[in-house]
N, C-alpha and C positions, 0 to 999 in steps of 0.2 A: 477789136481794139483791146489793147495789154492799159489798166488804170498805170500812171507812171508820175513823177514827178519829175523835171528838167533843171538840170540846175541855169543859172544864168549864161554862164560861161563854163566850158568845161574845165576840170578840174585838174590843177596841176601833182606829178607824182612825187614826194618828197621821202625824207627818212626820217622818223621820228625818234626824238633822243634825247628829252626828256617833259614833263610838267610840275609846275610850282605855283605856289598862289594860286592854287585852284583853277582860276581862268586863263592861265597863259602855259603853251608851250613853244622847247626848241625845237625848228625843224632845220634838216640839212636839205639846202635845195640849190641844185647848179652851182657848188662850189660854196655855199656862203651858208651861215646860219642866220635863220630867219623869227622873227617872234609870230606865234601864230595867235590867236583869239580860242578858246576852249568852252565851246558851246553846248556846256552840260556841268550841270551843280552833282553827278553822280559820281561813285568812287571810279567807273569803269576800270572796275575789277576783272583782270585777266588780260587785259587788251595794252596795257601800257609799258611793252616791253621794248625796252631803247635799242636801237637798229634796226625795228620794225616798218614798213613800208605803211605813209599814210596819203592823203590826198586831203590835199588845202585850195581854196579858194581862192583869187585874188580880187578885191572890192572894186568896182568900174570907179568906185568914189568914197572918201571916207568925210564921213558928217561930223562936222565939229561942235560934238558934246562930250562931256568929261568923262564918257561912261570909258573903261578899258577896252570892250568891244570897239568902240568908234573910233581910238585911239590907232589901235592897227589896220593894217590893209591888209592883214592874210585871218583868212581863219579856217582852224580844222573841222575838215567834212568825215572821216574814215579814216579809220585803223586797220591793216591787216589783223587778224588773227594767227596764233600760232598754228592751228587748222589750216591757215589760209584763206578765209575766206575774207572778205570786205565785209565793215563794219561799219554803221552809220551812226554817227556818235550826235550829232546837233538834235538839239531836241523840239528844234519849231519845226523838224521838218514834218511829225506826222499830224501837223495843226494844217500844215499844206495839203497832205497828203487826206487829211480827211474832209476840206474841202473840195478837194476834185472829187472823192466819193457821193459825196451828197450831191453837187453839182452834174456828174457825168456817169455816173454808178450808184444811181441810188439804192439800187436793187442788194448792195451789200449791206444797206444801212436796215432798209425795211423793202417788203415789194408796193406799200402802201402810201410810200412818202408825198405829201402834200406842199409842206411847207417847210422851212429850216431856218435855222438863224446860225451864228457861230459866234464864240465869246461870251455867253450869254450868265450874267449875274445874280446867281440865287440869295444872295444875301450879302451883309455888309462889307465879307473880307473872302467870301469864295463867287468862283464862276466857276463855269463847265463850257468845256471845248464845242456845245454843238445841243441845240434844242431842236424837235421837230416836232410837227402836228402831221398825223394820217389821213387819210380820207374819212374814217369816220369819227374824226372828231379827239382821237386821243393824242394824247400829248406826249412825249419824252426826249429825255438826257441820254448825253453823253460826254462818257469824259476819255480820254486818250494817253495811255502813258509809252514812253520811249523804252523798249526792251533793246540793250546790249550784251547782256551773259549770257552766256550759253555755256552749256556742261555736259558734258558726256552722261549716261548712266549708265555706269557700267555692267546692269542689270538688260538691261533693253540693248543695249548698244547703239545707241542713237544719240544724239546732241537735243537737249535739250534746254529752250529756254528759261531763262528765270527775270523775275523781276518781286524786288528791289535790289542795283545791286549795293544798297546800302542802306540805313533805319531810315523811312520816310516817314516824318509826323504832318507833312502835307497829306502827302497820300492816304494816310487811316486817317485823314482829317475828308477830302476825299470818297472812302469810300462810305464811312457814317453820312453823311451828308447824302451820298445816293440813295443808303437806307430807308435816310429820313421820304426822304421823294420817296423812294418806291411804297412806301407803307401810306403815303396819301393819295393812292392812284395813280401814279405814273410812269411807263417805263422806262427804265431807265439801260443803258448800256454801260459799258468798260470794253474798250477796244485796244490790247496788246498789239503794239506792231514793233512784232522784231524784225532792226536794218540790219540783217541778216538770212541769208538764202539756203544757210548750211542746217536748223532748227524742224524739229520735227515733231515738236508737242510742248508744253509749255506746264509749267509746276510754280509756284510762287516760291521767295526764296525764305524757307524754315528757316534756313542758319544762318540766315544774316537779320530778320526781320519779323522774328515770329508774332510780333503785333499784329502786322500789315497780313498773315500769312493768314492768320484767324479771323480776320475780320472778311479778308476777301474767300472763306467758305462760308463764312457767316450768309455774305452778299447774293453769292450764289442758290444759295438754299431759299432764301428769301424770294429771289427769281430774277434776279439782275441777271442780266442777259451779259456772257464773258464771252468774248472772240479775242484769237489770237490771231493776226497775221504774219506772212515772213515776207519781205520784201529782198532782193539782190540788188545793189548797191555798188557802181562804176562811176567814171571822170563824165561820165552823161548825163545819170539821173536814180534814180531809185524807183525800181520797177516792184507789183505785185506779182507776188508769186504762188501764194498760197494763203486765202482767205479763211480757210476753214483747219487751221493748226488744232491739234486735238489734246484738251486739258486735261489736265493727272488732278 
């Protein structure tokens, strides 16, 4: 069995052509332009190039609340890349996708896994994507972030991931808070999953974020456990590809 996530309905093919207000774009789709929902607060840098081939969603039902998501019935799922590759831009999807891990794959989380929770709230203004207790008794976090960049090095010659692709005071909010956990016994994880199958190691991004960049060597050292994934990414679903991506 391949870990995978399904979308609801498969995914329609559109042209992407441009974003504004952060949470809305144009798409061209079957003759007409359409508003789609932009399901990521990130710069997605490199990826938003107009004429570009994306894949959008169409809602079975739109819930009437004021939020602008709810407002639309399409929302973007994927970007082509200039690479070519499919790109998976929403960012609940690897809070899905690390529930079917822990559910059906535990074996990527820990071999020891007992018990789990998701969503779970360390304090009055953070949570983490995912707690679990082992068979013997210990406890730990996880938190999950959405990797879209990808970069060449033109050293290696290889694509490689990055994440943030822009200053996240969440995230160094984040990963001090794993810190703190891990410095009182617990382990803790950070799981990169790039919705992306082109990706062959992963680097944090210096020159967009060198806060985030220092803190996550900090983490490491400390002994937060960092996994990259790459996932491939179609009008089907987002499949794993490579659990074991190797950090610079």
């Amino acid at each position: 069995m391949v870990m995978e996530y399904r979308w609801p309905t498969p995914l329609k093919k559109g042209i992407f052509l441009k974003r504004y207000q952060r949470f809305l774009a144009e798409i061209e789709w079957e003759g007409q332009t359409i508003m789609a929902h932009v399901p990521n607060t990130g710069s997605l840098l490199g990826l938003l190039n107009s004429g570009c081939e994306a894949l959008i969603e169409q809602k079975v039902s739109v819930k009437k609340k004021p939020s602008a998501a709810n407002k639309l019935s399409w929302s973007l799922k994927a970007l082509k890349s200039q690479e070519g590759t499919w790109v998976g831009v929403d960012t609940q999807v690897p809070h899905y996708l690390l529930k079917i891990a822990l559910t059906q794959y535990p074996n990527l989380i820990h071999p020891h896994l007992l018990d789990f929770k998701t969503e779970v709230p360390v304090s009055s203004d953070t949570r983490f994507d995912g707690w679990y207790r082992l068979a013997s008794g210990e406890e730990g976090f996880i938190e999950v972030k959405n990797v879209t960049l990808g970069q060449m090095d033109p050293t290696l010659k290889i694509m490689v991931a990055h994440f943030p692709d822009a200053p996240t005071s969440r995230g160094l909010k984040h990963l001090k808070t794993l810190m703190e956990l891990k410095s009182k016994g617990y382990q803790c994880q950070l799981i990169l999953m790039a919705q992306r199958s082109d990706v062959n190691a992963f680097s944090p991004s210096h020159h967009i974020d060198p806060q985030w960049s220092a803190a996550f060597y900090r983490a490491r050292h400390q002994g937060i456990q960092v996994k990259c994934w790459s996932f491939s990414v179609d009008h089907h679903g987002v499949t794993l590809r490579n659990s074991d991506i190797p950090i610079k």
